[in-house]
N, C-alpha and C positions, 0 to 999 in steps of 0.2 A: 524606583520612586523615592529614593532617599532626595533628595530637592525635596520634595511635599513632605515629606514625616518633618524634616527640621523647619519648616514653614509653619508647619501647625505645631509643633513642640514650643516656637517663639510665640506667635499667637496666643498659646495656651497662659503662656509666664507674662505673656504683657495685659493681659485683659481679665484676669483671674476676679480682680475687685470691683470692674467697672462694667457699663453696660448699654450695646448701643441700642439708641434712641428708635424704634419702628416708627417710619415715615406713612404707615399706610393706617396708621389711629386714627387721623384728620380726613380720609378719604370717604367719600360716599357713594355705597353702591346705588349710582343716582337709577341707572333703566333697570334693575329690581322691582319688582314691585313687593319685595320689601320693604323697600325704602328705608335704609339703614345705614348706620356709616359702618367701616368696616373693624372697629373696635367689636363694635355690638354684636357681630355674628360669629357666633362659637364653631360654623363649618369651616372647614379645613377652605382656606382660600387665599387667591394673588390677586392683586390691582395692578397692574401697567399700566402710567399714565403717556395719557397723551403726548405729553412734554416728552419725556424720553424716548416715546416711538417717532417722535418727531425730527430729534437729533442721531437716528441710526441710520445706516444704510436699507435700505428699502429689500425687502427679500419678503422669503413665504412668513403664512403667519404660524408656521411651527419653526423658521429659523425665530420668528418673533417673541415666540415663550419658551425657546428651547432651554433658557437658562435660570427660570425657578425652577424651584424643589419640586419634585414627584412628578418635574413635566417635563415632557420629549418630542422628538418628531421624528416623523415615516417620513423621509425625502425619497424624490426621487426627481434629481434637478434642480436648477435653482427657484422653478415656476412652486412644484412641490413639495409639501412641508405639513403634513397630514400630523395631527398633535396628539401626542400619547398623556397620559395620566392615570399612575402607577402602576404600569404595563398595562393598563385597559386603552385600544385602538381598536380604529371601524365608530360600525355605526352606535358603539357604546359610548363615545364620549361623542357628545351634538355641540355643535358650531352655531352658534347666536348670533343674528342679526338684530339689535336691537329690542334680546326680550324673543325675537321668533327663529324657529329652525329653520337656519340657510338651505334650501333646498335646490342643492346642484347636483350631479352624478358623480362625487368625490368617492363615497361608497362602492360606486363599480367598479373601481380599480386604483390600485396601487400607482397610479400615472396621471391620475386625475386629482386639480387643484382643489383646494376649499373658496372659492371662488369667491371673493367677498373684499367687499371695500373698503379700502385702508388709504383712503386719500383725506381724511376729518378725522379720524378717532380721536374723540373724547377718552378713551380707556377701553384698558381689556380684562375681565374678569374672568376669574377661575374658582369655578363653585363646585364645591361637594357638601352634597349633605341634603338635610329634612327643606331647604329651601329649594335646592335645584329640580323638588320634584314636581313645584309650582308650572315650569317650564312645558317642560315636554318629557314623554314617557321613555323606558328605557335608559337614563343615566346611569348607566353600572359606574362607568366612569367619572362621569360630570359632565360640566359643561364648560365653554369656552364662549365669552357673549362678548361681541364685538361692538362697543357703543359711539353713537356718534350724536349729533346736537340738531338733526334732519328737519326732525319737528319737533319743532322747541315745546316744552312745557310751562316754560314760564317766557314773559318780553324778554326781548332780550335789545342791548347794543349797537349800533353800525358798527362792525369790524371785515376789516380787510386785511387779509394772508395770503401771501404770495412766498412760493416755496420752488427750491433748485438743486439738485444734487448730482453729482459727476462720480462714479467706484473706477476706480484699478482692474479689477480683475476679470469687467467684463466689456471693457470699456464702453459703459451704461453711462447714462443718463435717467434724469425723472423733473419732470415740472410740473408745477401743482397752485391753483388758487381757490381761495371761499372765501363767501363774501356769504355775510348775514346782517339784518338790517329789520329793523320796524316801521313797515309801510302806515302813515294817518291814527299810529297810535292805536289800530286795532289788528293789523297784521302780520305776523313774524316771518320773514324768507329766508333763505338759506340755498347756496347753489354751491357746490363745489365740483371740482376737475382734476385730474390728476392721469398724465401722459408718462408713462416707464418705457423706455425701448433696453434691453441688458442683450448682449451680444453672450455670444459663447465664454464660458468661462476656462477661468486657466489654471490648472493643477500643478501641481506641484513634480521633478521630475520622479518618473519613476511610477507615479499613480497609475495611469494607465498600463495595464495589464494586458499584452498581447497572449494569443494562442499559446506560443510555445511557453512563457510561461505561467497559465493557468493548468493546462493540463501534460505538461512533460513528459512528451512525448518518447518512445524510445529510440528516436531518431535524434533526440535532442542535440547531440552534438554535431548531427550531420549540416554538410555548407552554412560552416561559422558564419562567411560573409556573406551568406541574404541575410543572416537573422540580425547581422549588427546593421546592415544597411537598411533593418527594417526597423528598429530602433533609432533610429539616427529620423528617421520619418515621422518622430513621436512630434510633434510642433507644441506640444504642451497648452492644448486646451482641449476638452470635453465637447465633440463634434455633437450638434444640435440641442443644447444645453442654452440657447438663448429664449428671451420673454420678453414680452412686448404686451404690453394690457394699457387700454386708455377706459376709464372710468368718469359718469356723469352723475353727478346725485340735485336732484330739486324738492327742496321741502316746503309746505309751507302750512302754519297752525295758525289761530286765533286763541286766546285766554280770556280768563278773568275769574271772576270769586268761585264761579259757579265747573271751574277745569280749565280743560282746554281739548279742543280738537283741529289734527290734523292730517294733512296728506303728504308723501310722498312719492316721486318716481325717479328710481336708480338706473341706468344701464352702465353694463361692462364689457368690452368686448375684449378678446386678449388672442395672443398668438402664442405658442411655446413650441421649440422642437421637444424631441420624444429623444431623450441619449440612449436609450438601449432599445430593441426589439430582436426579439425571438422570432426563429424560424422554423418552422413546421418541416419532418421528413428532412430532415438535420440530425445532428449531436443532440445528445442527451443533457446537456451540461447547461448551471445557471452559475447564479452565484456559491450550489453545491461545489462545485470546481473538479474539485478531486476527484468524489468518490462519485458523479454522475459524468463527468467528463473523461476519464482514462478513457476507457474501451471503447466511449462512444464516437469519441471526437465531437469538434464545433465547426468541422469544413464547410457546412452549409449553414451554422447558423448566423447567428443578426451581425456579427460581427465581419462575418464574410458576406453573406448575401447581400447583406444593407448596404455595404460599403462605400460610399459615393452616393447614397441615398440619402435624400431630405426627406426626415418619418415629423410630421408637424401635426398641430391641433389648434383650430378654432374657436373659442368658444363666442357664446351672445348670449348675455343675460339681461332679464328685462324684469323688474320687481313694480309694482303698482299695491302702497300701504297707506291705510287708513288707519289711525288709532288716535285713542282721543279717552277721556276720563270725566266724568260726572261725578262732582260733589253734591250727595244727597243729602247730609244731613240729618236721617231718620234715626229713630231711635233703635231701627234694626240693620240696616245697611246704611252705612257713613258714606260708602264711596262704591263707584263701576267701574271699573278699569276695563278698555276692549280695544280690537284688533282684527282687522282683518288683512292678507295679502294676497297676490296675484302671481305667481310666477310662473316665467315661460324661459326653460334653460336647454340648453343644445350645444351638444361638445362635437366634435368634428375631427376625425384622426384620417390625413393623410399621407399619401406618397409621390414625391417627383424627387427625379434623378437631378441631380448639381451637376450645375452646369459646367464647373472645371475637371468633370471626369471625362470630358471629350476629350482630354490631352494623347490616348492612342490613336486620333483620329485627324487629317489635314483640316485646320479650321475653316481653309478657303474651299476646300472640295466636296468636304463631307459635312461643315455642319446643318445644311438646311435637312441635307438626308436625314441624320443623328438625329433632330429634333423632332422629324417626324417620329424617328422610332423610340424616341421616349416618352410620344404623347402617346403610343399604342403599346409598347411592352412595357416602359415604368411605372404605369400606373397602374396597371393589368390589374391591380391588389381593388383598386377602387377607394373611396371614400367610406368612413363607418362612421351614421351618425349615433349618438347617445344624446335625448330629449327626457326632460321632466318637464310635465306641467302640472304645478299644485296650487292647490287652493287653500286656504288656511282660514281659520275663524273663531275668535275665541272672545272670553273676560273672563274678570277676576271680582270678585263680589268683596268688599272689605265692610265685617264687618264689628271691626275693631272696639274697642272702648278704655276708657284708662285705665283697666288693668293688666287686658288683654289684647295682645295683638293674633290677629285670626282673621285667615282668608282662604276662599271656595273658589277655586278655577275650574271653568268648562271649556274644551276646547275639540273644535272640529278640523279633519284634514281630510282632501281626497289628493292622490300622489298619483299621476300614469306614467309610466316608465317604458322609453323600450330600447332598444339596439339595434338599428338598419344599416345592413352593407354588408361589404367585403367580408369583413371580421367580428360577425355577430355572432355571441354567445350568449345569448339568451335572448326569449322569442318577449314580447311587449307583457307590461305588469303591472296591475293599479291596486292600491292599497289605500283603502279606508279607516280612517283613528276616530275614536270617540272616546274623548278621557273626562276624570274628575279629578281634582287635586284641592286639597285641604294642608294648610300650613295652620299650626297656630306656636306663639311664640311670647314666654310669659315670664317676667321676673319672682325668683321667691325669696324672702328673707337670707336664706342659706345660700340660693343655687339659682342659674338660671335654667329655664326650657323650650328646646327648642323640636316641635312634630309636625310632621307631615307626612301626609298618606296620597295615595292615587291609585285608580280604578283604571285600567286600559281598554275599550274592547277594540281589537284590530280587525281585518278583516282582506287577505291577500290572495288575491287571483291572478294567476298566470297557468302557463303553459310549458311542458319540455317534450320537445321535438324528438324520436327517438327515429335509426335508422338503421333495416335488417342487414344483415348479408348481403342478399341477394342482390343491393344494389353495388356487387362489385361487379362489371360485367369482363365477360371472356374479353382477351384484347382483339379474336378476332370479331366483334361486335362492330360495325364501321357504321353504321347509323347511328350517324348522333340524332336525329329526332326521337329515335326509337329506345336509345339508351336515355334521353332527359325523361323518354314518358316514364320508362321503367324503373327509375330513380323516384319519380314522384309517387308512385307508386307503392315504392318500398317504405316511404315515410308513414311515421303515424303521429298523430299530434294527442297528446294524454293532459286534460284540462284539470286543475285545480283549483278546490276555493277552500284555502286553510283558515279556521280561526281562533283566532286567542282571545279569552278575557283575563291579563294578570293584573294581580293588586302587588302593590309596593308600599314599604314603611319604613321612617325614619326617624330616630330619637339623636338628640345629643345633650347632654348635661353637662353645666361650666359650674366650676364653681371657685371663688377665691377663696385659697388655703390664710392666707393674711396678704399683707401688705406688697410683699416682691412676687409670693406665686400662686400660679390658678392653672386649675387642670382643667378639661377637658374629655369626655368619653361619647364616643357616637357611636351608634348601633344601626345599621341598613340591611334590610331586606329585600332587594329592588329585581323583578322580572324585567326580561326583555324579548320579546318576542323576534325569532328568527327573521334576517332582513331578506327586504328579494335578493336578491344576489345569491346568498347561502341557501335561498330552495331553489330556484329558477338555473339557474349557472345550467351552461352546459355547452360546452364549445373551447374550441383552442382562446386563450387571454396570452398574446402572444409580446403583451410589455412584462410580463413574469413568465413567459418561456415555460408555461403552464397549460396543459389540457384541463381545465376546474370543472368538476363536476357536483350541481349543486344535491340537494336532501329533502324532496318534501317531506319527511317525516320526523325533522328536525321540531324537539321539544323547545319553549321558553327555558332561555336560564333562570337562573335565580343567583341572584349575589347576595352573598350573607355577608358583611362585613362590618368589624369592629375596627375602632383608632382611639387610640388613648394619647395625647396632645397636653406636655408641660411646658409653662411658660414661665419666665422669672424674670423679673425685670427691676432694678436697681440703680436708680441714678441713669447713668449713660451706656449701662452695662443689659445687654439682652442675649437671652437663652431663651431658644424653641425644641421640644424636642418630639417628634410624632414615630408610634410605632402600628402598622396596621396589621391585621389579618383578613384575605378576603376567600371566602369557600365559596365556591363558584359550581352549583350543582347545571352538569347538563351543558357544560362549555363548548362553545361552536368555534372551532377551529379547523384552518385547513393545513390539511395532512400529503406531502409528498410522499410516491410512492417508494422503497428503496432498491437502491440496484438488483436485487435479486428477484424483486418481483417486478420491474421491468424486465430484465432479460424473460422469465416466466411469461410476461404477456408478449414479448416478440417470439416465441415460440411458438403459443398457440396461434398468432396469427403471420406467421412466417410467409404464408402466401401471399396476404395481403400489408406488409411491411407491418401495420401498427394501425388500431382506428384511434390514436391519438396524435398521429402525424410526428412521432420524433419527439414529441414534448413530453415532459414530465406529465408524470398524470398526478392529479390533486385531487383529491376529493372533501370536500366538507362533511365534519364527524362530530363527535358531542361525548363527552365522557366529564367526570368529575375533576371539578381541579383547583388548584389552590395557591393563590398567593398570597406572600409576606414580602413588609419591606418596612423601612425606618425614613423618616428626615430628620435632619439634626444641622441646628445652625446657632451658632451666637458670635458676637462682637463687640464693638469698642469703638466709643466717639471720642475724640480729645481733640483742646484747642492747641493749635500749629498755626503760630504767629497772627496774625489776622484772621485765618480763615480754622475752618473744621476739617479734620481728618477721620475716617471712619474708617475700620480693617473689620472683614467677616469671614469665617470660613463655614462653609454647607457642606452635607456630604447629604447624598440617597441612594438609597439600594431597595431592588425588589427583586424576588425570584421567587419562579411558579414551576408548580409540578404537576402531574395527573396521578390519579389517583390509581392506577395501572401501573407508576411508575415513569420514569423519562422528565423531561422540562417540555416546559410550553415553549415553542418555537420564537424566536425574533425579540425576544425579550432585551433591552439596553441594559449593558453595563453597571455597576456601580460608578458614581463621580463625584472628584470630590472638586468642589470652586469656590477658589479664594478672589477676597473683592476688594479694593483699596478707591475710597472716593474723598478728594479734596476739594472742596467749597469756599470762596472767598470773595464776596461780595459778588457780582456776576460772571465769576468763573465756575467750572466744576471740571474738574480732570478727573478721570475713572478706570481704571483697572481689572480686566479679568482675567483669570486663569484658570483651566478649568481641563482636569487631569481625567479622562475616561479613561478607565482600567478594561482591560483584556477581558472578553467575552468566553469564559471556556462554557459554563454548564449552557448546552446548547440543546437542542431537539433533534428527533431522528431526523436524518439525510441531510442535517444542517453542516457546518462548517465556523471552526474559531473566529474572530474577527480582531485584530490587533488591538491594542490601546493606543490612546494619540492624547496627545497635550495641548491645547490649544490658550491662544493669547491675545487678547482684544483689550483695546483702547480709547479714549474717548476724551476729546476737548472741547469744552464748548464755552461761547463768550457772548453777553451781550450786551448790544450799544444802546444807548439811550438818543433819541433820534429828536430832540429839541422839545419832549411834548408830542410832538407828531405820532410817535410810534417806536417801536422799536428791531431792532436786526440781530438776531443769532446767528452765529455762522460755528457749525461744529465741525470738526477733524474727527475723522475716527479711523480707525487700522483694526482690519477683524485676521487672525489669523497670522500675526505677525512672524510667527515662526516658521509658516510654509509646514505644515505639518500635511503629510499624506495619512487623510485622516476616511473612516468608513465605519459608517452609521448600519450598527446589528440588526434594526429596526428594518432596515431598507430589501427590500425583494433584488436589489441589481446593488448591490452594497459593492462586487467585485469589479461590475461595470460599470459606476458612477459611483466616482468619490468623491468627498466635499470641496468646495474649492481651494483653494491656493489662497496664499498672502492678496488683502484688497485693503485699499486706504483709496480715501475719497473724504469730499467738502459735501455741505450740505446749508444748507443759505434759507434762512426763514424770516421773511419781512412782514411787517404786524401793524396796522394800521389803524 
């Protein structure tokens, strides 16, 4: 990495005096119901605006944040892009829509999108702290609020945008229009559209990892030429890695002195293949590679069995929101903030055989045969749906005054969950919330302060299916009526109704030391109640090549965590620098089992192969655990000829341990990204580069994951269209260096790697 030490040793000698300019002072955390601009809030937090999500290639929306400080993503494809912050992932960091928690089955699995509409954002915010507990319960992490302008809160404009983008890499496309408008001066509407189709993407050569070498075999040298003729077969894309999602949003509110209230209704429907799948009564081997795939082999798993197989999903999402604000004016409540939604989500994971695997077969003789026998044995697997329908209902009481800012939220949830089909692991699960949350937020002479507390009571019923022996039957058993009764039999179904009341608390104190700096200290205590998934689990999760077995007896965590945050700022010169600690009592993590206690359960059930089918066994566990990490970033604005040039370098690091000892599993890297942006009347060219270091301290049964360097670009221009309007059209290149690159985070990190070199247009017309 000597490139990056003399990049930043120059950096360090150019910007020592000066200071660059934060863009995000002027920002207002508008769907807050803080309602603050982002100067004002002392919690650790990003703004993405609009504008710039609107000039990028269209991807998940953890490629979307993957490049501020303390934030990350769980990919798994280009559909998913599951968002980390500060190694807190799952259901610890929640996904906002608007202020409300996105409620799709992203939580059930590592293969599952954050489903959520990115055809309008207004911005994307990233909150930690005494504010995010306003939201929704459990934040160990934060939150991630995805805002868009659906129902307007204030009149608004006619405006018309119409949007067109083409990528490289997966030879994708995307078109997109909104149209918002003021019907008779008491109406506000808002309709927008947005069509993605992304084809399979293309890696880089080399990414892809065949058998022999993940697991090196001791046959390894044996018949050179299949194995180079089986390499030479590599076509250099990422089979079933394309997405396709068309999204519908209709808003429509009314205003005036006294608020405003409105309605929405969103739908999205989307396609994604599935780039890896695990096979049951197979190899042992995932992304472990080494030390679960020697002895086992992978001859039977997803890589051979699936071969030729299109593994796809479904989704349909349908959201129905009311929310709307009363200005009261009293001398005890100023204002009502409220909310209600409706949602109905269903994910769908298939299988049918591709149709160019008939090539061992005469097309003129066999294929009507062939087709038949792929609608009877390709599919044999069946369809597994995964459905949430919830319900949501809340407000926030404001009741503020000019000294103090102070606000009471109550909010209600019922959530049913289940998994039907082929590949269900876990039986149906509804779970009821009933929270309080108090924020208050108050200037003092010295210092400012910012608190908030919240009260959870949860309330989760499900079921786990358990299955004796006995339902192995002798093979000379030849009634099958007589072996399904006897199966059904051996079943027992064990009901559960677990419940949690946790409270959570959060302080932060800011204070300006003089004129260039101001510190910053926040203190959290925040519970989270065990999600279904980590009690309920229990069944082969065959896109992690995993037997997960869930825990009812799994405690609430408890996150204790401290961040002390220096700021300094000087002319055009800015320094951030944030170090946290977070003690994590009672951590719910899942645990693979390791090769010696695999080989130990094929043992004892040696008769009957494995009652985990060949897969790893996982089980979800809870022990004490602890993480640390820093951010650090500063820069330099200077003028360069007409226009502005700005240079920044960031670096973040986090790494967690348990209190037994070991690392917490999947943790990202250290990284450090350098940023170079030129501004000139309506241009902006933009630079990133962005150095992940080598993953070694890993967790048990885990495995290293390389460093990669990666290199993105960015040109954008706009026309001035007579008065009428106007046309941005930007160029971007993500990846320019073709790096073979693989995200620690990821569960199939060895079976899906990031893409390849993509450069693509992107056309934004404004009316």
């Amino acid at each position: 990495m000597k490139i990056n030490k003399f990049f930043f040793l120059l950096l360090v000698t150019f910007s020592i005096n000066t200071l660059f300019a934060d863009e995000m002072d002027e920002v207002v955390v508008s769907s807050a119901f803080i309602n603050k601009a982002a100067s004002e809030l002392a919690d650790p937090i990003h703004i993405l605006s609009g504008d710039d999500i609107a000039t990028e290639a269209t991807q998940s929306l953890g490629e979307t944040i993957d490049d501020l400080l303390g934030v990350s993503s769980a990919d798994y494809g280009s559909a998913v892009g599951q968002p980390i912050i500060r190694g807190m992932s799952g259901t610890r960091v929640k996904i906002l829509d608007n202020g409300m928690v996105n409620r799709d089955v992203s939580g059930l699995g590592a293969d599952h999108l954050n489903d959520i509409d990115m055809s309008n954002v207004q911005q994307i915010e990233v909150v930690r702290g005494p504010s995010s507990l306003l939201y929704t319960n459990g934040t160990i992490g934060g939150i991630v609020n995805v805002v868009d302008n659906s129902i307007a809160m204030k009149d608004v404009e006619r405006l018309f945008k119409v949007g067109a983008e083409s990528q490289s890499v997966n030879d994708g496309d995307s078109r997109s229009f909104f149209y918002q408008d003021n019907v008779g001066g008491d109406i506000n509407i808002s309709l927008a559209y947005k069509n993605t189709a992304l084809g399979n993407f293309d890696v880089p050569n080399g990414a892809i990892m065949h058998e022999e070498e993940e697991h090196h075999d001791e046959d390894e040298h044996h018949d050179e030429d299949e194995d180079h003729d089986e390499h030479e077969e590599n076509l250099g894309f990422l089979a079933n890695s394309d997405f396709e999602s068309e999204s519908f949003k209709f808003g429509a509110s009314t205003t005036g002195d006294w608020g405003y209230l409105g309605v929405s209704m969103a739908s999205i429907e989307s396609m994604y293949g599935i780039p890896y799948h695990g096979e049951g009564h197979g190899g042992h081997g995932d992304e472990h590679g080494d030390e679960h795939g020697d002895e086992h082999g992978d001859e039977e798993e997803g890589h051979d069995e699936h071969e030729g197989e299109r593994i796809f999903t479904n989704t349909d999402s349908e959201k129905f929101d009311i929310r709307g604000s009363f200005n009261l004016d009293g001398n005890l409540v100023k204002k009502v903030d409220f909310f209600m939604r409706d949602t109905d989500y269903s994910f769908t994971e298939q299988h049918a055989e591709e149709a160019h695997e008939e090539e061992h077969h005469d097309e003129d003789e066999d294929h009507d045969e062939d087709e038949d026998h792929d609608e009877h044995e390709g599919h044999s697997e069946g369809p597994t749906t995964f459905t949430n329908d919830a319900m949501e209902a809340g407000a926030i009481f404001d009741f503020s005054n000019s000294i103090v800012s102070q606000k009471f939220a109550i909010n209600f949830v019922n959530e049913d969950t289940s998994v039907i089909g082929a590949e269900a692991f876990m039986t149906p699960a509804s779970r009821d919330e009933l929270t309080f949350g108090y924020y208050l937020s108050r200037s003092f002479d010295s210092f400012d302060l910012d608190f908030g507390v919240r009260y959870d009571m949860i309330d989760n019923e499900g079921s786990i299916v358990s299955m004796h022996e006995e339902e192995h039957h002798d093979e000379d058993h030849d009634e099958d009526h007589d072996e399904d009764h006897d199966e059904h039999e051996a079943n027992e179904v064990a009901y559960y109704d677990k419940a949690f009341n946790n409270s959570s608390i959060a302080l932060n104190i800011g204070r300006e030391l003089n004129e260039f700096l101001s510190v910053d200290f926040g203190f959290s205590s925040v519970e989270r109640a065990p999600s279904t998934t980590e009690m309920f689990m229990n069944g082969a999760h065959l896109a992690t090549a995993r037997f997960e077995v869930g825990n009812v007896n799994l405690n609430s965590e408890t996150s204790n965590n401290i961040d002390l945050t220096l700021n300094m700022k000087n002319g055009s010169f800015f320094a951030k620098a944030t170090v946290f600690m977070n003690d994590v009592d009672n951590y719910i993590y899942l645990q693979d089992e390791t090769e010696e206690e695999h080989e130990e359960h094929d043992e004892e059930h040696e008769e009957d192969h494995d009652d985990h089918g060949g897969l790893i066994l996982a089980n979800y566990l809870q022990q004490d655990a602890e993480l640390d990490g820093y951010e650090i970033e500063f820069g330099n604005t200077m003028a360069l000829g007409s226009g502005e040039l700005t240079l920044s370098f960031g670096r973040d690091e986090v790494s967690g341990e348990f209190s037994s000892g070991g690392n917490i599993p999947r943790l990202n890297p250290a990284r450090n990204i350098f940023k170079l942006k030129y501004s000139q009347a309506n241009t902006i060219f933009g630079l990133m580069f962005k150095d992940v270091e080598k993953q070694n301290d890993i967790g048990l049964a885990e495995t290293n994951t390389d460093g990669y360097q990666m290199l993105n670009a960015k040109l954008s221009r706009s026309f001035d269209l007579g008065g009428q309007g106007d046309l941005t059209v930007s160029l971007f290149g993500n990846n320019l260096l073709d790096e073979i690159a693989r995200n620690h985070s990821s569960y199939v990190k060895t079976q899906v790697p990031l893409p390849g070199k993509n450069y693509g247009i992107r056309f934004n017309l404004t009316f």
